[in-house]
C-alpha positions as YAML, in Angstrom:
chain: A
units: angstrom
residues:
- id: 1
  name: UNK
  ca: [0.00, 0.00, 0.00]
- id: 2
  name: UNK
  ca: [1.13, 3.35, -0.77]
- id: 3
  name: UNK
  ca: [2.16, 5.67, 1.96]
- id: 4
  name: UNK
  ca: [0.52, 8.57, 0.77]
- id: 5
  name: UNK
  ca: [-2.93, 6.63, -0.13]
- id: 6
  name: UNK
  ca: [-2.95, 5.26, 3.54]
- id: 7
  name: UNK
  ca: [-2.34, 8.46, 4.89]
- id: 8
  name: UNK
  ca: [-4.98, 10.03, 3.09]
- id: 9
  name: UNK
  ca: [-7.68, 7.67, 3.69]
- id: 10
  name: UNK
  ca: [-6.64, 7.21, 7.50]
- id: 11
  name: UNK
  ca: [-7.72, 11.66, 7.50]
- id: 12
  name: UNK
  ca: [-10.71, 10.93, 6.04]
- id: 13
  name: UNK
  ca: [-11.99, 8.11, 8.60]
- id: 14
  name: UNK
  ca: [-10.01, 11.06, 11.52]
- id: 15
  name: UNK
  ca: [-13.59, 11.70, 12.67]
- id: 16
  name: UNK
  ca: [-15.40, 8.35, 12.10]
- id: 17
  name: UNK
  ca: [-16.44, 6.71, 14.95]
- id: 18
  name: UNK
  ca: [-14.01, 3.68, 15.99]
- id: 19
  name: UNK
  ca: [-16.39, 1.14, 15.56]
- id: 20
  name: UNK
  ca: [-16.13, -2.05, 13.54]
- id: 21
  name: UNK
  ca: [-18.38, -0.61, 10.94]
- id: 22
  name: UNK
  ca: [-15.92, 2.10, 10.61]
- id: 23
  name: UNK
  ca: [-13.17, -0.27, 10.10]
- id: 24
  name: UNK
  ca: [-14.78, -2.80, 7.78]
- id: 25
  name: UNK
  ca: [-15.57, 0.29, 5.72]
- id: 26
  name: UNK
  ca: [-12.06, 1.43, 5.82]
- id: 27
  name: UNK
  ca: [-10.76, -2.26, 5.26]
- id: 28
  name: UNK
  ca: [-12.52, -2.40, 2.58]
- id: 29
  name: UNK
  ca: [-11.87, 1.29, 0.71]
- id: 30
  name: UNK
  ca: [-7.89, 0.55, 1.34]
- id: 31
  name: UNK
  ca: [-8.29, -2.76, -0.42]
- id: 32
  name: UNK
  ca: [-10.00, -1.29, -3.30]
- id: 33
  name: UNK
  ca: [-7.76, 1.64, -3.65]
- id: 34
  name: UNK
  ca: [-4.40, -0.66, -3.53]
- id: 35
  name: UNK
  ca: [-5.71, -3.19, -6.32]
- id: 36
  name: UNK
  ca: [-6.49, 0.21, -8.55]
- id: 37
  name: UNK
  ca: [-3.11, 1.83, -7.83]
- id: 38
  name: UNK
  ca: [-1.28, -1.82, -8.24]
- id: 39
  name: UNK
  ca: [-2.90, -1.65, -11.99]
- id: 40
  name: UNK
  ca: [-1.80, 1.35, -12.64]
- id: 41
  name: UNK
  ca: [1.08, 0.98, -11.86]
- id: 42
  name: UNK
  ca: [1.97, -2.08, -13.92]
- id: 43
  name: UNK
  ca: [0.52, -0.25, -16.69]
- id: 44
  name: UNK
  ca: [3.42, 2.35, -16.50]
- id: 45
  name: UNK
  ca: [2.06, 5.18, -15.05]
- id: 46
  name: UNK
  ca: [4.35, 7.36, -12.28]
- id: 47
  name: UNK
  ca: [3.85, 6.50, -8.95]
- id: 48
  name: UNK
  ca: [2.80, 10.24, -7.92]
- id: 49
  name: UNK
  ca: [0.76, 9.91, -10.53]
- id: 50
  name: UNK
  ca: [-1.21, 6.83, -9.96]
- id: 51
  name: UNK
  ca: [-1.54, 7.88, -6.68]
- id: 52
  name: UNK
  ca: [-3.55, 11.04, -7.37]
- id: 53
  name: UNK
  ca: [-5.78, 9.32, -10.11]
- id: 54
  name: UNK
  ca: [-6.79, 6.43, -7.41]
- id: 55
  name: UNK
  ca: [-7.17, 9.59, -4.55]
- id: 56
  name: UNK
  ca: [-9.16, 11.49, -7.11]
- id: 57
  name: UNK
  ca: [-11.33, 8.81, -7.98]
- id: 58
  name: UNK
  ca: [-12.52, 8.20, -4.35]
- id: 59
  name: UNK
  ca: [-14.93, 10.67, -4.35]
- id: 60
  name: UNK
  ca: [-17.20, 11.95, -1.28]
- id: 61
  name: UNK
  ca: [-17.02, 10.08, 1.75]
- id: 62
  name: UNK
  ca: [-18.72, 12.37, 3.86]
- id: 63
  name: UNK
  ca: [-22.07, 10.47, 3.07]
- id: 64
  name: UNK
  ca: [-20.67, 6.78, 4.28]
- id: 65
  name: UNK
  ca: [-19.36, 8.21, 7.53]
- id: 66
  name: UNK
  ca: [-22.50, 10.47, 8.19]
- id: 67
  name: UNK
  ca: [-24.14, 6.45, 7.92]
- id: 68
  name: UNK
  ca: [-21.87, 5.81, 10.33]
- id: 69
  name: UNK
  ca: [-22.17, 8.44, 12.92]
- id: 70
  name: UNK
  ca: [-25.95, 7.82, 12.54]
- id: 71
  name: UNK
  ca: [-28.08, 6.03, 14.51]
- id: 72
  name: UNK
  ca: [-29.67, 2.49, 13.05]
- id: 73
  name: UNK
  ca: [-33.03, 3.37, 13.08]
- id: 74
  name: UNK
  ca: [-32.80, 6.68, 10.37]
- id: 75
  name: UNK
  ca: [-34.39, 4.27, 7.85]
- id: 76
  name: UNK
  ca: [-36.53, 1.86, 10.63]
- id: 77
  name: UNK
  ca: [-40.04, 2.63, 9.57]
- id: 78
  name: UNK
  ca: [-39.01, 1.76, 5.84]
- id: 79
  name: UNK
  ca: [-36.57, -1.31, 7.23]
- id: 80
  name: UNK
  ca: [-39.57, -2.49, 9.78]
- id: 81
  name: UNK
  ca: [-42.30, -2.45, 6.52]
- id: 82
  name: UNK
  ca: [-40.25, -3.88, 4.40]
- id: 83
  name: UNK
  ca: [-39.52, -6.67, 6.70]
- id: 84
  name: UNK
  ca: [-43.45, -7.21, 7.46]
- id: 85
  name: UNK
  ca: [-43.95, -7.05, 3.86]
- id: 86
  name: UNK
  ca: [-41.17, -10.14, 3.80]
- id: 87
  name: UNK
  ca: [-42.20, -12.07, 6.66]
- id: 88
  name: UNK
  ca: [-46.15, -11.92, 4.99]
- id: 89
  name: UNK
  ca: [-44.62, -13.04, 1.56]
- id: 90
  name: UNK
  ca: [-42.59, -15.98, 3.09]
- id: 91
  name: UNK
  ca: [-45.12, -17.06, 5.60]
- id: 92
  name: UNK
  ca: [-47.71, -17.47, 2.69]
- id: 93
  name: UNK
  ca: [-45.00, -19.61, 0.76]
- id: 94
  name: UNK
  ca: [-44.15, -21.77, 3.63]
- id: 95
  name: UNK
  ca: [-48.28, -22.61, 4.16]
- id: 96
  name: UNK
  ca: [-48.48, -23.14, 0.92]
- id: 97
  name: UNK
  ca: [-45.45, -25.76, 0.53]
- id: 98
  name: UNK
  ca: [-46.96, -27.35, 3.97]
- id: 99
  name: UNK
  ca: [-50.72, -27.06, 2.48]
- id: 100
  name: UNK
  ca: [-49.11, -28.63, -1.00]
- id: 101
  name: UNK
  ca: [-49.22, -32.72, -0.18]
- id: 102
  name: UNK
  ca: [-52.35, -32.30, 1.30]
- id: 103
  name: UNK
  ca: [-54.29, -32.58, -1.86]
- id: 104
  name: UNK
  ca: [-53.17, -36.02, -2.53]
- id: 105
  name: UNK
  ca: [-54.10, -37.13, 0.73]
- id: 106
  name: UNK
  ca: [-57.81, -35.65, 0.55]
- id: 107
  name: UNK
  ca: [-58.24, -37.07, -3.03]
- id: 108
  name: UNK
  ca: [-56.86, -40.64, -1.61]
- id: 109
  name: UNK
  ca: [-59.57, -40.62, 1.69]
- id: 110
  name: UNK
  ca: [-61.89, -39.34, -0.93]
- id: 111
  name: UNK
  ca: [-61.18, -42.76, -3.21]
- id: 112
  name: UNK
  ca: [-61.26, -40.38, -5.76]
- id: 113
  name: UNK
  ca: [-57.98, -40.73, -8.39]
- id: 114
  name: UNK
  ca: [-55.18, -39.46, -6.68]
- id: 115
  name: UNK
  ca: [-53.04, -38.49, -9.82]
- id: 116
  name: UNK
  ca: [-55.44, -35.46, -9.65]
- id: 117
  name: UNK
  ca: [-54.33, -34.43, -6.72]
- id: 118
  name: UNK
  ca: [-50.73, -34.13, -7.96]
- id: 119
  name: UNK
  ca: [-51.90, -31.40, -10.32]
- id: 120
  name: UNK
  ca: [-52.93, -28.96, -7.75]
- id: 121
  name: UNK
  ca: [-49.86, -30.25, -5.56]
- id: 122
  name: UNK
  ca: [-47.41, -28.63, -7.73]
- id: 123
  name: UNK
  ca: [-49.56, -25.72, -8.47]
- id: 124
  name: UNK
  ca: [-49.38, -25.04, -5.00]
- id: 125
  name: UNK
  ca: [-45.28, -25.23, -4.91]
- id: 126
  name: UNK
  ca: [-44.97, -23.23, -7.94]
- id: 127
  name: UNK
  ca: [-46.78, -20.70, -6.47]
- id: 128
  name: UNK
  ca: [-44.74, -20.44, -3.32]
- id: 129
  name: UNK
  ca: [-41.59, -20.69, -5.12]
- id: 130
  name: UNK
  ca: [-42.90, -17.83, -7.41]
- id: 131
  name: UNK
  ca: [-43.52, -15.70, -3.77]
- id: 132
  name: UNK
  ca: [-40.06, -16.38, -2.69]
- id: 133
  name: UNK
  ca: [-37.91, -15.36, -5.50]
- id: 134
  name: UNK
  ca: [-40.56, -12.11, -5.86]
- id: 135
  name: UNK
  ca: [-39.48, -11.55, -2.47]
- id: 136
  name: UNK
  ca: [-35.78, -11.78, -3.05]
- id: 137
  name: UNK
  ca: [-35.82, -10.16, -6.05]
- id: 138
  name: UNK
  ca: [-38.00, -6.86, -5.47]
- id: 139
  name: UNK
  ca: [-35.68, -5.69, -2.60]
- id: 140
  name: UNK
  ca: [-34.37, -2.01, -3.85]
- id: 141
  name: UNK
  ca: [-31.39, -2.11, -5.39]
- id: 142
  name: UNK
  ca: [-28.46, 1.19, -5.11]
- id: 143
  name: UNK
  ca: [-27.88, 3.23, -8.26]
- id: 144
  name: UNK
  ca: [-24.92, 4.91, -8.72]
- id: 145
  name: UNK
  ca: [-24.76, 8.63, -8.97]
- id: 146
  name: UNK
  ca: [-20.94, 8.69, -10.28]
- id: 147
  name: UNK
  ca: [-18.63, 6.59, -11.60]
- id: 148
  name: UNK
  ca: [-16.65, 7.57, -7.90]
- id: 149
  name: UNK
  ca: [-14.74, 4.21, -5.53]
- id: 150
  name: UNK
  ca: [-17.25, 4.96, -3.04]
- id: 151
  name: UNK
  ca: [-20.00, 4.90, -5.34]
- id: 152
  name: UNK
  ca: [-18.62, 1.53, -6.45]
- id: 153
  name: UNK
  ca: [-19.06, 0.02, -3.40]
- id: 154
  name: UNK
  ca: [-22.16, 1.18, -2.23]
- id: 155
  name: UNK
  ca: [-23.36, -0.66, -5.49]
- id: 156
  name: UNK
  ca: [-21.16, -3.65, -4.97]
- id: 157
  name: UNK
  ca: [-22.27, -3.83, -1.17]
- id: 158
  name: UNK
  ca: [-25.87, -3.08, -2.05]
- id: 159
  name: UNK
  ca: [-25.67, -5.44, -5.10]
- id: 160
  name: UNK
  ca: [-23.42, -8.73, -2.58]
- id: 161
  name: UNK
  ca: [-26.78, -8.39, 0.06]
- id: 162
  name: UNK
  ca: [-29.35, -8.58, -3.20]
- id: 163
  name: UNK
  ca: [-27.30, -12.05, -4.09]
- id: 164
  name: UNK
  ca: [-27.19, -13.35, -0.41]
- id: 165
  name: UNK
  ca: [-31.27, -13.08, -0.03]
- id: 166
  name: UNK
  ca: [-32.53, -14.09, -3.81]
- id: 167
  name: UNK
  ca: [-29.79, -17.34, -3.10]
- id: 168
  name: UNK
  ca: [-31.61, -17.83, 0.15]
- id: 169
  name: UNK
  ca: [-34.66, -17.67, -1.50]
- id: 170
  name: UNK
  ca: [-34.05, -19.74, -4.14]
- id: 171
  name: UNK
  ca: [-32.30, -22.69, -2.01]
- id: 172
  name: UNK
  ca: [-34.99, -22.52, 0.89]
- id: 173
  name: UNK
  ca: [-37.73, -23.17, -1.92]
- id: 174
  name: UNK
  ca: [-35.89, -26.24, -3.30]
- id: 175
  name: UNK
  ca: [-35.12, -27.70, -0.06]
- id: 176
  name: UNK
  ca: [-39.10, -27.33, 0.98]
- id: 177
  name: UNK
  ca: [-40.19, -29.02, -2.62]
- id: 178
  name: UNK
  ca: [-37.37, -31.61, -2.04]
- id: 179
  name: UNK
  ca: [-38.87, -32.58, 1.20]
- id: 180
  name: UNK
  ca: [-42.71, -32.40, -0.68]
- id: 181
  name: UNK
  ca: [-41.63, -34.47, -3.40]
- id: 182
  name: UNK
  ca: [-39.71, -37.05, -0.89]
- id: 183
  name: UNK
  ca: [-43.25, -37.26, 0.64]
- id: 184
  name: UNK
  ca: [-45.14, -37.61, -2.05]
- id: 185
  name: UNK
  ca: [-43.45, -40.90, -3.99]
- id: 186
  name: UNK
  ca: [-43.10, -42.53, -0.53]
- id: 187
  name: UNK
  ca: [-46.47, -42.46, 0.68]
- id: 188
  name: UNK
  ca: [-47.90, -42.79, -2.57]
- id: 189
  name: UNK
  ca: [-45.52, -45.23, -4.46]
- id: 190
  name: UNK
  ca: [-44.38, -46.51, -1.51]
- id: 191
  name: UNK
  ca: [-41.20, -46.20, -2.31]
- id: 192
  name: UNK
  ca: [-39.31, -45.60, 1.41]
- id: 193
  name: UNK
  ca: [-36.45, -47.83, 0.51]
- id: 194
  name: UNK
  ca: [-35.06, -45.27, -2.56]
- id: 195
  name: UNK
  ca: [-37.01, -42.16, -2.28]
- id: 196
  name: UNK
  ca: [-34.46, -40.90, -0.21]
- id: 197
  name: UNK
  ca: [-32.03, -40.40, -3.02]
- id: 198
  name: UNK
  ca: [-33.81, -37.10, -4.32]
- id: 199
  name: UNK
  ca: [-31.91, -35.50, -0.98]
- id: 200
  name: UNK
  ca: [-28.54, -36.53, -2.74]
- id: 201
  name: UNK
  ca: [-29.86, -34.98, -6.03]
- id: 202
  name: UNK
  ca: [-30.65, -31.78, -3.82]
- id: 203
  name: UNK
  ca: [-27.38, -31.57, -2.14]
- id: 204
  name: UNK
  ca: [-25.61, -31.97, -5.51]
- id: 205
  name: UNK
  ca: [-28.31, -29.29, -7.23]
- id: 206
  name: UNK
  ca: [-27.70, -27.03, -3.81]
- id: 207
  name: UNK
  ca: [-24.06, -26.66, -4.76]
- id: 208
  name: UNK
  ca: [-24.52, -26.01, -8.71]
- id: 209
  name: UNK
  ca: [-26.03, -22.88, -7.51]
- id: 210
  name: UNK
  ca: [-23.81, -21.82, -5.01]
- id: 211
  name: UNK
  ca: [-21.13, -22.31, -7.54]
- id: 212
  name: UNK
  ca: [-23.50, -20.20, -9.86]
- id: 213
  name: UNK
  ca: [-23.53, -17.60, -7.23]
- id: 214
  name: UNK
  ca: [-19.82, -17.22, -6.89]
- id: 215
  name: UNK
  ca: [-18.95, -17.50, -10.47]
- id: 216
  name: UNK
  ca: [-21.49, -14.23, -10.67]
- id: 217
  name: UNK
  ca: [-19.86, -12.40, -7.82]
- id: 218
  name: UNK
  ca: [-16.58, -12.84, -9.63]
- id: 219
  name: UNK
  ca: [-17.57, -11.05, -12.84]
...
């Protein structure tokens, strides 16, 4: 790290509270700030030179830190509706994926056909797996206002949370139509003594999107 780039950022952060917000934040800015000066560098330019274009291209801190020196709750009546809003949308999923093998059940003590009752079955878990992705994906994303480092990672932080709660989303619905499915073809094939391989399918579909995830967070 340069000496000069260290120094600078350690007089912005002077007044920032010592917290490990502050220093995460600070972490985070120096790390950014030493891969751009490292590439410029190798790309020939001065190093007083590099070292102003990666100082000028910070841009306004004063916003982050104000965050900082804030109190939590600024934003709580938006935070506090948007997580009722969340907990409605998940709760509704979750009854539904419970609800879901029900219908084969009812159509078996009604001796009425019970491949019918598949249909409605997986209506049911489409539905809910519909409500949880809405829900992960219809949390508000940052826009940036400048091409700025610190506008950069407001968007990159903004944009890492957006990835963490749609692969949440996505994951927690396959695990609850995993377990539905399990249900279904052992009760109604009877098929305890293989059924359970559809877990080992899961685990292995589980980690083709995590791997999905991180290849996306690498680009």
């Amino acid at each position: 790290m340069n000496d000069k780039l260290y120094r600078y950022v350690n007089n912005l952060f002077e007044d920032a509270p010592k917290n490990k917000k502050t220093y995460d934040l600070k972490e985070e800015l120096l790390s950014n700030l030493d891969a751009k000066y490292t590439d410029l560098m190798s790309d020939g330019y001065p190093e007083d030179e590099a070292c102003n274009i990666v100082i000028s291209s910070i841009g306004d801190v004063d916003e982050l830190i104000n965050r900082l020196n804030s109190p939590d709750e600024v934003n709580s009546d938006l935070i506090d509706e948007r997580k009722k809003k969340s907990a409605l949308l998940v709760a509704v999923a979750v009854g539904l994926y419970i609800l879901s093998p029900c219908f084969v059940i009812i159509f078996d003590i009604l001796s009425l056909d019970e491949n019918l009752g598949i249909i409605p079955m997986f209506i049911c878990i489409a539905i809910a797996t519909g409500i949880l992705i809405y829900n992960g994906m219809t949390s508000p994303k940052y826009l940036k206002k400048d091409e700025t480092l610190v506008e950069e990672f407001k968007e990159w932080k903004s944009a890492n949370s957006e990835n963490v709660r749609v692969k949440k989303s996505i994951t927690s619905a396959m695990w609850i139509t995993i377990v539905a499915i399990y249900l279904v073809i052992s009760f109604y094939f009877n098929a305890w003594s293989f059924s359970w391989i559809i877990f080992v399918i899961g685990a292995a579909i589980d980690q083709i999107i995590s791997a999905a995830f991180d290849l996306k967070k690498r680009r």
